[in-house]
C-alpha atoms as an extended CHARMM CRD file, in Angstrom:
* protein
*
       278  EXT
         1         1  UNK       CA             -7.9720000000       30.0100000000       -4.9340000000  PROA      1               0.0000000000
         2         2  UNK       CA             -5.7160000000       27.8230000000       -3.2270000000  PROA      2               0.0000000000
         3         3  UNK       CA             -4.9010000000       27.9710000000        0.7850000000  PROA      3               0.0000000000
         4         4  UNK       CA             -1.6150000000       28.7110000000        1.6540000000  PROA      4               0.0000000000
         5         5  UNK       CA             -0.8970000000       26.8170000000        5.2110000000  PROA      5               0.0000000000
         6         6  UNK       CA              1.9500000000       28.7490000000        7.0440000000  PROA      6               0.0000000000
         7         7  UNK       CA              3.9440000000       26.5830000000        9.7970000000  PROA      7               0.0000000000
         8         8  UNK       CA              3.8810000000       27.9930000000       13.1440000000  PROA      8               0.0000000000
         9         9  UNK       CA              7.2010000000       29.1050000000       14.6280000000  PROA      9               0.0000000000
        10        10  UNK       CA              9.8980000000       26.6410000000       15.6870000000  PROA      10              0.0000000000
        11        11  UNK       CA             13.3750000000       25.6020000000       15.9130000000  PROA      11              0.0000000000
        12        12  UNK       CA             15.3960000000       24.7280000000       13.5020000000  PROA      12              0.0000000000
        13        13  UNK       CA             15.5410000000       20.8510000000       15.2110000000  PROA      13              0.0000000000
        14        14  UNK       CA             12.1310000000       20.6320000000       16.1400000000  PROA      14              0.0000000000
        15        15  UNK       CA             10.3740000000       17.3810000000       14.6080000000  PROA      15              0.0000000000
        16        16  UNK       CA              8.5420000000       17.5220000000       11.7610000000  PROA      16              0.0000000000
        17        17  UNK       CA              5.5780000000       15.2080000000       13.4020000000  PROA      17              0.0000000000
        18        18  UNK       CA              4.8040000000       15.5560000000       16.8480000000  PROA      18              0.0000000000
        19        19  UNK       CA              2.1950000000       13.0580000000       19.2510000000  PROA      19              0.0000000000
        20        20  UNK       CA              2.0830000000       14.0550000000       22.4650000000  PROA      20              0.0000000000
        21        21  UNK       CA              0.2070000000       11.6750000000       24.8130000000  PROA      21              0.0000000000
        22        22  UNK       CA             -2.3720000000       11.0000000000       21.9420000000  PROA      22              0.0000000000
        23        23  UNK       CA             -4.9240000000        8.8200000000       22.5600000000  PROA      23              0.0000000000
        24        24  UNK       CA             -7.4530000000        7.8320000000       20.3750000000  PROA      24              0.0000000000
        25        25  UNK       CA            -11.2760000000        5.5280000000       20.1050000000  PROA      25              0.0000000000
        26        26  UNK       CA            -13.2740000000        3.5770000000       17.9630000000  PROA      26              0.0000000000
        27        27  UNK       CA            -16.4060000000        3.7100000000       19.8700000000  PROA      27              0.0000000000
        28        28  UNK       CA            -15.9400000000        2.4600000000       22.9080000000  PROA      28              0.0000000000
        29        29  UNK       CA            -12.3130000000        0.1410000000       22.3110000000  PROA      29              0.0000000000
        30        30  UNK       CA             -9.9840000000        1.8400000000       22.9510000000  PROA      30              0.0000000000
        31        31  UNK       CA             -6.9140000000        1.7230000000       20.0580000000  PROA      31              0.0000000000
        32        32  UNK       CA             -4.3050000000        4.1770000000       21.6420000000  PROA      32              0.0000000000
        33        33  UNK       CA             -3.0140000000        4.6330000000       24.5440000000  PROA      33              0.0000000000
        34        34  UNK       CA             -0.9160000000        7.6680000000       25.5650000000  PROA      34              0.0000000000
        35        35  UNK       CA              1.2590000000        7.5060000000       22.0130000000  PROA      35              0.0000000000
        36        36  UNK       CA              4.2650000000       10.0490000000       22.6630000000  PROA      36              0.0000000000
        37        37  UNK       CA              6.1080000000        9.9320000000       19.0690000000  PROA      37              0.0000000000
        38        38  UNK       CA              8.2280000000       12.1880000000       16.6200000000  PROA      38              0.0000000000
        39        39  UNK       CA              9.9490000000       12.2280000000       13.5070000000  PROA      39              0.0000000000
        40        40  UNK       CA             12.6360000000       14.6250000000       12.3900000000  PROA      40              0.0000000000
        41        41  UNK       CA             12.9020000000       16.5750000000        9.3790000000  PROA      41              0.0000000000
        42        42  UNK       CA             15.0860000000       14.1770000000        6.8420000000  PROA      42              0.0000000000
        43        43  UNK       CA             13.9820000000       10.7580000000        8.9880000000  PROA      43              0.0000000000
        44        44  UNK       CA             12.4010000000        7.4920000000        7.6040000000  PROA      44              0.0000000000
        45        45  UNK       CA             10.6730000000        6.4160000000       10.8950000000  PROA      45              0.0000000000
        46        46  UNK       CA              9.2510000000        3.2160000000       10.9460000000  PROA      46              0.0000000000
        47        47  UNK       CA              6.1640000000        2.2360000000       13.1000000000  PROA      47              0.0000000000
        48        48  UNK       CA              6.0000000000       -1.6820000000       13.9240000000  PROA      48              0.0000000000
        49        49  UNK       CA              3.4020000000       -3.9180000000       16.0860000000  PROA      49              0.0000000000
        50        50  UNK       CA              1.2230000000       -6.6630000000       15.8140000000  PROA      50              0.0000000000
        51        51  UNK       CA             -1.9410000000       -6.8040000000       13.5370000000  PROA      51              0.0000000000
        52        52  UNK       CA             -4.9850000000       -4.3790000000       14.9290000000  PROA      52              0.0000000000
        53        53  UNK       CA             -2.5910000000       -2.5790000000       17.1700000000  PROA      53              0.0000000000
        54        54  UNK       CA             -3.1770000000        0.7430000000       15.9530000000  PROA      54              0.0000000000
        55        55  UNK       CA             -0.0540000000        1.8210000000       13.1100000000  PROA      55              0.0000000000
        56        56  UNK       CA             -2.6700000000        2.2930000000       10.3960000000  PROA      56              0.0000000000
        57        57  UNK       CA             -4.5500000000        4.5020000000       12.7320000000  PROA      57              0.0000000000
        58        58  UNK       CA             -1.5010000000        6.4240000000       13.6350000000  PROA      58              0.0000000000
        59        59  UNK       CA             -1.3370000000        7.3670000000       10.3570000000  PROA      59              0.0000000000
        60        60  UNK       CA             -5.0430000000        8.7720000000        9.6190000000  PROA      60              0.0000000000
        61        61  UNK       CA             -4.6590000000       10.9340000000       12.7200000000  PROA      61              0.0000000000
        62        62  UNK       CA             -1.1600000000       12.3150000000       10.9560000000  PROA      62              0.0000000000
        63        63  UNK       CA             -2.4530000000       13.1470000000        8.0450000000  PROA      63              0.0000000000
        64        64  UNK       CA             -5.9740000000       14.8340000000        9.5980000000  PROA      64              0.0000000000
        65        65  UNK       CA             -8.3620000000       11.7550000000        8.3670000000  PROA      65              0.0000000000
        66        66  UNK       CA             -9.1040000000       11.3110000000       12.0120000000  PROA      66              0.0000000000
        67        67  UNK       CA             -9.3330000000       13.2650000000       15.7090000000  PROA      67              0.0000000000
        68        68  UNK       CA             -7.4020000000       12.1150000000       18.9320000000  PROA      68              0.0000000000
        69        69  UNK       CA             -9.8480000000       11.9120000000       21.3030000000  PROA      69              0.0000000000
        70        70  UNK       CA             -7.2800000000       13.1160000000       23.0360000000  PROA      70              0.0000000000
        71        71  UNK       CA             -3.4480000000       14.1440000000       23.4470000000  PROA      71              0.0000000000
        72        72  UNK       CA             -1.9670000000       16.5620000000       21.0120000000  PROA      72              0.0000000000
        73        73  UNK       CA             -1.4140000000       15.2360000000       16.8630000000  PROA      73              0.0000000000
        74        74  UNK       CA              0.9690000000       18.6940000000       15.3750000000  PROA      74              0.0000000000
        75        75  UNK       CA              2.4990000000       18.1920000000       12.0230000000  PROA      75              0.0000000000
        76        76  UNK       CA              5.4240000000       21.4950000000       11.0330000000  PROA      76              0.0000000000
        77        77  UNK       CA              4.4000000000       22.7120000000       14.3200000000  PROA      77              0.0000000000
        78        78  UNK       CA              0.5700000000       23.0100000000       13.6670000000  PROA      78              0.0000000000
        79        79  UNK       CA             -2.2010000000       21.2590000000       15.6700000000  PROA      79              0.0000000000
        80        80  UNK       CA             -4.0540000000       19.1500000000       12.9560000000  PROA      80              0.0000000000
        81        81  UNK       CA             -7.1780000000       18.6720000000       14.9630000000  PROA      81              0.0000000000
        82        82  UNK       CA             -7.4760000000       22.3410000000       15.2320000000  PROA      82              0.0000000000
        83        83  UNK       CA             -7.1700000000       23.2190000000       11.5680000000  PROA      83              0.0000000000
        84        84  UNK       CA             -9.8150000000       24.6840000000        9.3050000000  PROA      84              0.0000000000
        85        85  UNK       CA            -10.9500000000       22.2430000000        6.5510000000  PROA      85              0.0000000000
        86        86  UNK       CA             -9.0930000000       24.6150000000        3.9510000000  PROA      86              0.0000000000
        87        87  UNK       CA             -5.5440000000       24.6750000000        5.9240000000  PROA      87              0.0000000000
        88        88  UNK       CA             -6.5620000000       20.8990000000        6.6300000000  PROA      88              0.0000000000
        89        89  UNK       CA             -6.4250000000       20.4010000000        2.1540000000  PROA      89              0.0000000000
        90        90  UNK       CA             -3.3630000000       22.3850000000        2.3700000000  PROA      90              0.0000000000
        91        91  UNK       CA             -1.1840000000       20.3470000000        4.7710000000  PROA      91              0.0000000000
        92        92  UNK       CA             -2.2920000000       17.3930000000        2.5500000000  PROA      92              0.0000000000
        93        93  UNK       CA             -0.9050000000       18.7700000000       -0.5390000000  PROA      93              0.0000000000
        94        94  UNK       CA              2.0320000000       18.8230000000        1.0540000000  PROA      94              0.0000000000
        95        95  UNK       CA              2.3740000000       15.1680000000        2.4630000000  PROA      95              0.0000000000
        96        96  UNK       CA              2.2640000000       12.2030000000        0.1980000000  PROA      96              0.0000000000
        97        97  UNK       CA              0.3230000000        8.9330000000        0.6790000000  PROA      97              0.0000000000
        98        98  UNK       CA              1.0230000000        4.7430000000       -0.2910000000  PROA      98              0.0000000000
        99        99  UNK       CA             -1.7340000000        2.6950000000        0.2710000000  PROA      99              0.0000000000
       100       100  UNK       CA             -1.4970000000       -0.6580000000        0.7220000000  PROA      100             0.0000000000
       101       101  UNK       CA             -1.2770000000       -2.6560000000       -1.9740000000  PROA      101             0.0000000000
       102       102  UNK       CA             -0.6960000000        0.2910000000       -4.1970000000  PROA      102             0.0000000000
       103       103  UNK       CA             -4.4820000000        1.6120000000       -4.5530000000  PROA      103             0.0000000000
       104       104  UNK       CA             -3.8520000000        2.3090000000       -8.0440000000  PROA      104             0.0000000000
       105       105  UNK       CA             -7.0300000000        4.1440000000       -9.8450000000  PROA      105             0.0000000000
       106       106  UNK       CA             -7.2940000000        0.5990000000      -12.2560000000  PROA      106             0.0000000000
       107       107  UNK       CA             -9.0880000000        2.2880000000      -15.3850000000  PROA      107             0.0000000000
       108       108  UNK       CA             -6.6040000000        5.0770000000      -16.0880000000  PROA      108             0.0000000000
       109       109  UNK       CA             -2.9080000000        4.5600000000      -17.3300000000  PROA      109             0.0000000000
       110       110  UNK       CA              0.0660000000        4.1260000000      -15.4560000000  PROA      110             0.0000000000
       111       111  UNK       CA              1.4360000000        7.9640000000      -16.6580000000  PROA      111             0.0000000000
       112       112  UNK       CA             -2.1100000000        9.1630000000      -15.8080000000  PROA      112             0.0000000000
       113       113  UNK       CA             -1.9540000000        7.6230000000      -12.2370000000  PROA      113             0.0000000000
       114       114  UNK       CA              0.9360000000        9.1450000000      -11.5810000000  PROA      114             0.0000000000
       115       115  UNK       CA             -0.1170000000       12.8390000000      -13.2920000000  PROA      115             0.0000000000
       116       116  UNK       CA             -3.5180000000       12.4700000000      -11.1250000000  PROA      116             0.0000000000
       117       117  UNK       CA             -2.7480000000       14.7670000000       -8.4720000000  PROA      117             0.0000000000
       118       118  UNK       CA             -0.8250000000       17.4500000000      -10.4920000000  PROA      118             0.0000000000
       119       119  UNK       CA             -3.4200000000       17.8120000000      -12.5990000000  PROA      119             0.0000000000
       120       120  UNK       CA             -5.8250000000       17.7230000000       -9.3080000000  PROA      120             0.0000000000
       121       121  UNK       CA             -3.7870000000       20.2950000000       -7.1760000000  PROA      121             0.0000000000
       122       122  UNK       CA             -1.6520000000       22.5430000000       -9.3590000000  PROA      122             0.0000000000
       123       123  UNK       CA             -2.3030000000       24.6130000000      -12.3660000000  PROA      123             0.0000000000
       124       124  UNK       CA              0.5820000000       23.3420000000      -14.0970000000  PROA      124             0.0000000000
       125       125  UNK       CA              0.5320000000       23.2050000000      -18.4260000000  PROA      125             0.0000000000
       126       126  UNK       CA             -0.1540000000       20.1050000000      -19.7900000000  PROA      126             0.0000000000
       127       127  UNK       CA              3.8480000000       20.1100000000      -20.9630000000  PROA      127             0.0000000000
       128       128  UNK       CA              5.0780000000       20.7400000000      -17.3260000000  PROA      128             0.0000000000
       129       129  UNK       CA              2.9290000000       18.0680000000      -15.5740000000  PROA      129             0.0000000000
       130       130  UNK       CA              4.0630000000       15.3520000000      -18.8630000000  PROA      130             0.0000000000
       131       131  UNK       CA              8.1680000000       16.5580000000      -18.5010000000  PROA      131             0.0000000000
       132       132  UNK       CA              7.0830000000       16.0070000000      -14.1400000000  PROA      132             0.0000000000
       133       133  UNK       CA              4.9710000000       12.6980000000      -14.6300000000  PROA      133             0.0000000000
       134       134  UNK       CA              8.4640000000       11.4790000000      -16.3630000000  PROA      134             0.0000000000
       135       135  UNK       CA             10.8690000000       12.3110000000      -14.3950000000  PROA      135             0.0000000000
       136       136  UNK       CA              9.1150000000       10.6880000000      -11.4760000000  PROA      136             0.0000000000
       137       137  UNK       CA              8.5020000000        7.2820000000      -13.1110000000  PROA      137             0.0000000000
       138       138  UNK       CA             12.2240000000        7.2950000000      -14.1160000000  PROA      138             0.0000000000
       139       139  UNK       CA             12.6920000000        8.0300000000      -10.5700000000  PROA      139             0.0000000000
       140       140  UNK       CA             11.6470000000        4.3830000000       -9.8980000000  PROA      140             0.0000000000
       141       141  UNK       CA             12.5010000000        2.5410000000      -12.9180000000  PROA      141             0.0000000000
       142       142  UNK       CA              9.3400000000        3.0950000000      -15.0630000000  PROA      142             0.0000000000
       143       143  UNK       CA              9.6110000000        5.2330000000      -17.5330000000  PROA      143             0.0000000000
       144       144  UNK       CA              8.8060000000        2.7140000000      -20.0540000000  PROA      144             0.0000000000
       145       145  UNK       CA              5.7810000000        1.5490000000      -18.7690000000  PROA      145             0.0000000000
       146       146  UNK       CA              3.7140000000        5.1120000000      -18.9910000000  PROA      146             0.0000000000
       147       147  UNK       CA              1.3730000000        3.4330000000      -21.4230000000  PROA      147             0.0000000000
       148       148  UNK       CA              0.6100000000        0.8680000000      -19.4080000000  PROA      148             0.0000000000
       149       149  UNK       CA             -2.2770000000        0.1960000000      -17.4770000000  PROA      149             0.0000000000
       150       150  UNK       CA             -2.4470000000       -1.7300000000      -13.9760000000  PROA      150             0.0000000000
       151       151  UNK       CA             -3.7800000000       -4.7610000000      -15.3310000000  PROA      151             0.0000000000
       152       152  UNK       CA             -0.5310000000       -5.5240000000      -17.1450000000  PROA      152             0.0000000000
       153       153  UNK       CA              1.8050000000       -4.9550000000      -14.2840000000  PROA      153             0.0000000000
       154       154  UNK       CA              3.3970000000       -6.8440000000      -11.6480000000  PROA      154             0.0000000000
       155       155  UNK       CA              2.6560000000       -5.8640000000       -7.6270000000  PROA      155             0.0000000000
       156       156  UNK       CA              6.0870000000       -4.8480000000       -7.7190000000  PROA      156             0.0000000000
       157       157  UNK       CA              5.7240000000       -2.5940000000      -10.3320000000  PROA      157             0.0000000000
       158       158  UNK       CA              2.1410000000       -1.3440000000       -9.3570000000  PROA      158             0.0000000000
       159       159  UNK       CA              3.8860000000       -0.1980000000       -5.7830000000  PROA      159             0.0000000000
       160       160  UNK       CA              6.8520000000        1.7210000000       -7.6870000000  PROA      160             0.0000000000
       161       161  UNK       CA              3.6130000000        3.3300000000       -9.5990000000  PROA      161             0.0000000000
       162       162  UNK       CA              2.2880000000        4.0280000000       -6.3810000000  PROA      162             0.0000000000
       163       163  UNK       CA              5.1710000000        5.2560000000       -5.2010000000  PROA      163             0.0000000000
       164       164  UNK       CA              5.6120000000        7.6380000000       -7.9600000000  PROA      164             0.0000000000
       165       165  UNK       CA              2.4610000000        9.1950000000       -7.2950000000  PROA      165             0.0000000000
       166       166  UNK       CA              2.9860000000        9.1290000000       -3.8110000000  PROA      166             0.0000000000
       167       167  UNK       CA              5.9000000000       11.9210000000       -4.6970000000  PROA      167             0.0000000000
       168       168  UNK       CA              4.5390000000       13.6530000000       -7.5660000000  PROA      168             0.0000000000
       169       169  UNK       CA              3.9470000000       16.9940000000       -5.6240000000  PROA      169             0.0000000000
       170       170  UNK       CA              7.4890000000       17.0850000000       -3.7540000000  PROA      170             0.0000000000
       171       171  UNK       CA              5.7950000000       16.1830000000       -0.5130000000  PROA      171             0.0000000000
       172       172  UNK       CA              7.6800000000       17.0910000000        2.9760000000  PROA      172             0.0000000000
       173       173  UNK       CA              6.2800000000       14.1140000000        4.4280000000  PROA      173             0.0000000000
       174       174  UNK       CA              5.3270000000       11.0430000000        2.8280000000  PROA      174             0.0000000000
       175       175  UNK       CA              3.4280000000        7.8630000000        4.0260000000  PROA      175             0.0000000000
       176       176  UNK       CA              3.4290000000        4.4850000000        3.9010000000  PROA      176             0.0000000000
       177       177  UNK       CA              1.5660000000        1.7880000000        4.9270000000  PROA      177             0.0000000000
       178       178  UNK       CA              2.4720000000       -2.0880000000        4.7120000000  PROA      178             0.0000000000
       179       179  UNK       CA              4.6340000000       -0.5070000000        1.6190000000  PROA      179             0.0000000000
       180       180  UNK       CA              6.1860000000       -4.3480000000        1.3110000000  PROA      180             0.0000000000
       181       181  UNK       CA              2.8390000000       -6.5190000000        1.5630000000  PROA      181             0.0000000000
       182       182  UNK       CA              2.7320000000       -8.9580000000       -0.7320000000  PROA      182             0.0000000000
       183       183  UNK       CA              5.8650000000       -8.1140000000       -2.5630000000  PROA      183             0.0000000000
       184       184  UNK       CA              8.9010000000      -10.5440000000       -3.9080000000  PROA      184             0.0000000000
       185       185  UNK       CA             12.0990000000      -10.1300000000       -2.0060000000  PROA      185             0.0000000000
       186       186  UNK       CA             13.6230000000       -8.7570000000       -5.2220000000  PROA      186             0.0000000000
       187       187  UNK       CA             10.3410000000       -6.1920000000       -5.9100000000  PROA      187             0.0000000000
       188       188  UNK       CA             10.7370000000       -5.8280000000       -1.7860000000  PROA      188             0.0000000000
       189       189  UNK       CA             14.5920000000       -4.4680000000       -1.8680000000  PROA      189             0.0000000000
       190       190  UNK       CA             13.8990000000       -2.4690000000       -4.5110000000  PROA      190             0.0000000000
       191       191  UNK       CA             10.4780000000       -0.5770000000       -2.7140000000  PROA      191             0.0000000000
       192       192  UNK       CA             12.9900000000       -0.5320000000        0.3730000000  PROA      192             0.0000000000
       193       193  UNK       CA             15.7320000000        1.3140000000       -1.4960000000  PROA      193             0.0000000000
       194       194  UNK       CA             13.5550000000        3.7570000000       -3.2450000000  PROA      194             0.0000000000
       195       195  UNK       CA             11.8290000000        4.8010000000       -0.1440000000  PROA      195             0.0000000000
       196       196  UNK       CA             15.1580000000        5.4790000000        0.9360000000  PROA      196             0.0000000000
       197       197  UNK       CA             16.3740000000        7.2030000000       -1.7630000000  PROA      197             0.0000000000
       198       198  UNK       CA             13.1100000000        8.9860000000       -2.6570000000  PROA      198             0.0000000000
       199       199  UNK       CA             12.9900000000       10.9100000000        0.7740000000  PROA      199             0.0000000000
       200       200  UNK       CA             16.8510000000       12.1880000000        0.5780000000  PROA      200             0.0000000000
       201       201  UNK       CA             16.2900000000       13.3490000000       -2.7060000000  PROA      201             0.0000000000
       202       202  UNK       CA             13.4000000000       15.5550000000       -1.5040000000  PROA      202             0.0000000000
       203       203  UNK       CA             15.0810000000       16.1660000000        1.5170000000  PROA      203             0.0000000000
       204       204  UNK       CA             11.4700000000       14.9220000000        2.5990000000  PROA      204             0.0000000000
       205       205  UNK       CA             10.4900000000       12.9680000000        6.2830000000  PROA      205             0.0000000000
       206       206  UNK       CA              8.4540000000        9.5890000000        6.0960000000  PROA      206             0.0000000000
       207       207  UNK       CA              6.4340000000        7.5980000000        8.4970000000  PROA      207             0.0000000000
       208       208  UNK       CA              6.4510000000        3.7550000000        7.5490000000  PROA      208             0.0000000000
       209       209  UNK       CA              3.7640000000        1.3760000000        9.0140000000  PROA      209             0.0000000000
       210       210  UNK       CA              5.0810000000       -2.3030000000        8.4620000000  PROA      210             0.0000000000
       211       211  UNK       CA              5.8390000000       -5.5380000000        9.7620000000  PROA      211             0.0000000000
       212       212  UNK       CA              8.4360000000       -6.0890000000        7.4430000000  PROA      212             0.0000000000
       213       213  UNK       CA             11.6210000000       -6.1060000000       10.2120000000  PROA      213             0.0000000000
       214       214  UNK       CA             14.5950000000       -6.8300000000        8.1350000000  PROA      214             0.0000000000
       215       215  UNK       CA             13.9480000000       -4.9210000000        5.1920000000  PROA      215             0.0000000000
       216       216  UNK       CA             13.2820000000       -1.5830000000        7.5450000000  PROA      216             0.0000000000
       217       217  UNK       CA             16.2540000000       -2.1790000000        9.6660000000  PROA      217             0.0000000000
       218       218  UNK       CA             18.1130000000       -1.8410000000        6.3910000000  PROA      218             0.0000000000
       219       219  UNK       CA             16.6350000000        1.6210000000        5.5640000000  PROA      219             0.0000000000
       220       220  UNK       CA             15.0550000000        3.5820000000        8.1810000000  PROA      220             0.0000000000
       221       221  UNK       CA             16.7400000000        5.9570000000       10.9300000000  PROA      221             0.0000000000
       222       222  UNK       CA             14.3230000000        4.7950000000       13.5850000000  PROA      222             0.0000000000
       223       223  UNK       CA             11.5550000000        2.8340000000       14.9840000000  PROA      223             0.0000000000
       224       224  UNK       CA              8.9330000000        2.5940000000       17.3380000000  PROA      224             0.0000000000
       225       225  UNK       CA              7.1630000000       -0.7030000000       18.4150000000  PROA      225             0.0000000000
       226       226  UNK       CA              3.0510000000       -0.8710000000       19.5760000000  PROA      226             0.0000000000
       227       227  UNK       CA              1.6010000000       -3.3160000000       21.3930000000  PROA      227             0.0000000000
       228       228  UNK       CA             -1.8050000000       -2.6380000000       23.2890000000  PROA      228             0.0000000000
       229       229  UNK       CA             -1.9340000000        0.9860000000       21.7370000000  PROA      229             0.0000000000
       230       230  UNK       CA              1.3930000000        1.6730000000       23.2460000000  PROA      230             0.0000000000
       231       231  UNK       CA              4.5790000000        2.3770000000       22.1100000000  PROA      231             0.0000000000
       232       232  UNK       CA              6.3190000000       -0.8900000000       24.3320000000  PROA      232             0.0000000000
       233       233  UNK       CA             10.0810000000        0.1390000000       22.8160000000  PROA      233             0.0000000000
       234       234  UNK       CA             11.7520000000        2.6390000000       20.1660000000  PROA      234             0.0000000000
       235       235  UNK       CA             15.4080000000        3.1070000000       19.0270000000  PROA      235             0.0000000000
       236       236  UNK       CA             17.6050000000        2.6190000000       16.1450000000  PROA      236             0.0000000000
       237       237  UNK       CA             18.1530000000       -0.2980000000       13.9760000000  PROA      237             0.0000000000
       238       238  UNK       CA             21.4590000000       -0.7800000000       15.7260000000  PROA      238             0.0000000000
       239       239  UNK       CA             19.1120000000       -0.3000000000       19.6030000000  PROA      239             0.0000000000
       240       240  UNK       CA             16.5630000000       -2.4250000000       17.9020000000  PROA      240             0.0000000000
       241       241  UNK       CA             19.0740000000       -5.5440000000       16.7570000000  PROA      241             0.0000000000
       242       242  UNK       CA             20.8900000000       -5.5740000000       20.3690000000  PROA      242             0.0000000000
       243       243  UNK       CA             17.9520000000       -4.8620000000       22.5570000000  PROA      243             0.0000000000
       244       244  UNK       CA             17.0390000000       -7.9320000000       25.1290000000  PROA      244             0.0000000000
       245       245  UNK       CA             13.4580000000       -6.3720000000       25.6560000000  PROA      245             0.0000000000
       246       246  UNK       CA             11.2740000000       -9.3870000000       25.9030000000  PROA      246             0.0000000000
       247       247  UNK       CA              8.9900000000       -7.7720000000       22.8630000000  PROA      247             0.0000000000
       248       248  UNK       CA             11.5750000000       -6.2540000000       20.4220000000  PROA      248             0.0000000000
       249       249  UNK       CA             13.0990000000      -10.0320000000       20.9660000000  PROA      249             0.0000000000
       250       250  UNK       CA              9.6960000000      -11.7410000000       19.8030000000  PROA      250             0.0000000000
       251       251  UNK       CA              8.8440000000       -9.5180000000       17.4010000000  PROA      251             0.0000000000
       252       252  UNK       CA             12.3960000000       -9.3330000000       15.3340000000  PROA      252             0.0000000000
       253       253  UNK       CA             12.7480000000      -12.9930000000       15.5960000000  PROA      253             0.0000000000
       254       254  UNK       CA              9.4640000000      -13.6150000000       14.7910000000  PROA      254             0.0000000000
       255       255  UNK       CA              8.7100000000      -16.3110000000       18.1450000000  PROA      255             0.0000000000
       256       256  UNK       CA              5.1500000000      -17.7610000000       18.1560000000  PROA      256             0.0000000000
       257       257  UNK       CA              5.4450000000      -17.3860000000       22.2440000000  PROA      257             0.0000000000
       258       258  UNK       CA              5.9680000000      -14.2980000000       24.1570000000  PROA      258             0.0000000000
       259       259  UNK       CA              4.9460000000      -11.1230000000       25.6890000000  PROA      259             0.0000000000
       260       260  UNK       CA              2.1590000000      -11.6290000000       22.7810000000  PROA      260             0.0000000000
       261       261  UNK       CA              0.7740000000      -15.2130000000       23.6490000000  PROA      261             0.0000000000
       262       262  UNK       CA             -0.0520000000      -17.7040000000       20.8980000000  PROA      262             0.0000000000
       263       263  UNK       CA             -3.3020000000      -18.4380000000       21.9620000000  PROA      263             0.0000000000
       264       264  UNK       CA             -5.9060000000      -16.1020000000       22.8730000000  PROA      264             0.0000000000
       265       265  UNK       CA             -7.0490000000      -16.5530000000       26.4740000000  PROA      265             0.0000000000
       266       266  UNK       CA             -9.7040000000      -18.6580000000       27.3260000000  PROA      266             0.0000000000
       267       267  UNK       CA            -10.6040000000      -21.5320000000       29.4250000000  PROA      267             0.0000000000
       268       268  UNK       CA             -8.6210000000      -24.5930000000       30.0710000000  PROA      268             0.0000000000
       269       269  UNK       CA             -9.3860000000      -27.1750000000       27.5000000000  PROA      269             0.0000000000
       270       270  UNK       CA             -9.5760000000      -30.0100000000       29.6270000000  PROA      270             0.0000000000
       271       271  UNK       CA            -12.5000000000      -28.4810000000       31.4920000000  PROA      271             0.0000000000
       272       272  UNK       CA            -13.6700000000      -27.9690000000       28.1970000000  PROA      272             0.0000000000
       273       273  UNK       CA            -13.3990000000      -31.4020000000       26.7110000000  PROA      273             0.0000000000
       274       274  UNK       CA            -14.9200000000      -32.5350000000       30.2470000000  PROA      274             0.0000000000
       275       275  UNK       CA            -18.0960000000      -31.1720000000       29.0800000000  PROA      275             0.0000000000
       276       276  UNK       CA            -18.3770000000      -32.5390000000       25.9830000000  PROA      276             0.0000000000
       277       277  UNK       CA            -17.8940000000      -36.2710000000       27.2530000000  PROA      277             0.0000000000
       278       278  UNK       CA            -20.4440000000      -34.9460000000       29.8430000000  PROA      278             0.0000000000
């Protein structure tokens, strides 16, 4: 029988996500920091930073894949970390997920990627999850290609798949990470636009890793920057575009030199190139 999670108690403008002063491990290096983050019922939030900073990871301690080691991880008002493995399942059924790069399951059809988890989570008839399954690839623009396999798509078109499987169960919260990687700028508006459009249809909230800056400022209602497993600046596209913070700066302009150096500390190279004449 399936588990019914119930959301704890809150008001009607508390976030949907909540991190409060999470911190988190890999061992013994350290990935986050402190993280104090939220997202609002209805928001596309977008989290930004360097390569290795942490977003991905961000995202596997949302969705209950991973543990803080510390700090507080609450998703509709429940503390993931302290759910049973059953509730755990049931929050998940209710959140979507894009991989990067799509992550399409390569030896089944593009109509049976998409009916995957309605036939996995639901008892729907056959008839029910085939009327569903269409409606969400006309969604994004691919009805016609239910017959096809991955093989004979574009990476555009495998991420609109993706994307339509992402939403096949309604989710309240979907995410995405890198959703652009790799795309064309056409195939890249159009992912852009139907994340948008996707998540105030559903009247869902999403959480966007990427380092795609002018695409999100386009499309999302906020946005958080991490550098050194901490958030280092937040605010709206409109913050984001005038802010003179030294990192926001680099990081939307894309500079080579910085707050995040160019070269990765070491020793002078003359004292280096002194000891190989030497």
């Amino acid at each position: 029988m399936l588990s019914v999670i119930v959301p704890a108690p809150s008001a009607p403008d508390s976030p949907l996500v909540s991190l409060r002063d999470v911190r988190f491990a890999y061992g013994e290096r350290s990935v986050l920091r402190g993280i104090d983050l939220s997202v609002h019922r209805g928001q596309v939030v977008a989290i930004m930073g360097g390569s290795g900073c942490g977003k991905t990871t961000l995202l596997r301690l949302i969705s209950g894949q991973l543990k803080a080691s510390g700090g507080v991880v609450e998703v509709e008002g429940r503390d993931v970390a302290g759910l049973s493995r059953a509730d755990l399942y049931a929050l998940r059924r209710r959140m979507g997920m894009l991989f990067q790069f799509g992550a399409l399951f390569t030896d089944m059809s593009v109509f049976d990627n998409v009916a995957f988890p309605l036939r996995e989570h639901t008892r729907l008839p056959p008839g029910m999850i085939r009327d569903l399954v269409m409606m969400k690839l006309q969604a994004v623009g691919l009805r016609g290609a239910a017959g096809l396999v991955p093989a004979e798509l574009s990476g555009g078109m495998a991420r609109r798949v993706a994307l339509a499987r992402a939403v096949a169960l309604d989710p309240m919260l979907i995410l995405y990470d890198e959703p652009f990687a790799g795309l064309d700028p056409i195939s890249l508006g159009i992912i852009g636009q139907l994340i948008r459009r996707l998540n105030d249809a559903l009247g869902a909230s999403t959480v966007m890793v990427t380092h795609d800056v002018h695409e999100s400022l386009e499309i999302v209602d906020y946005i958080y920057f991490v550098s050194d497993g901490r958030i280092v600046a937040r605010g709206t596209p409109d913050e984001i575009r005038a802010s003179a913070d030294p990192f926001v700066h680099q990081f939307v302009h894309a500079e080579a030199d910085g707050p995040v150096p160019f070269h990765y500390p070491a020793e002078p190279i003359a004292s280096l190139l002194g000891e190989v004449r030497a």
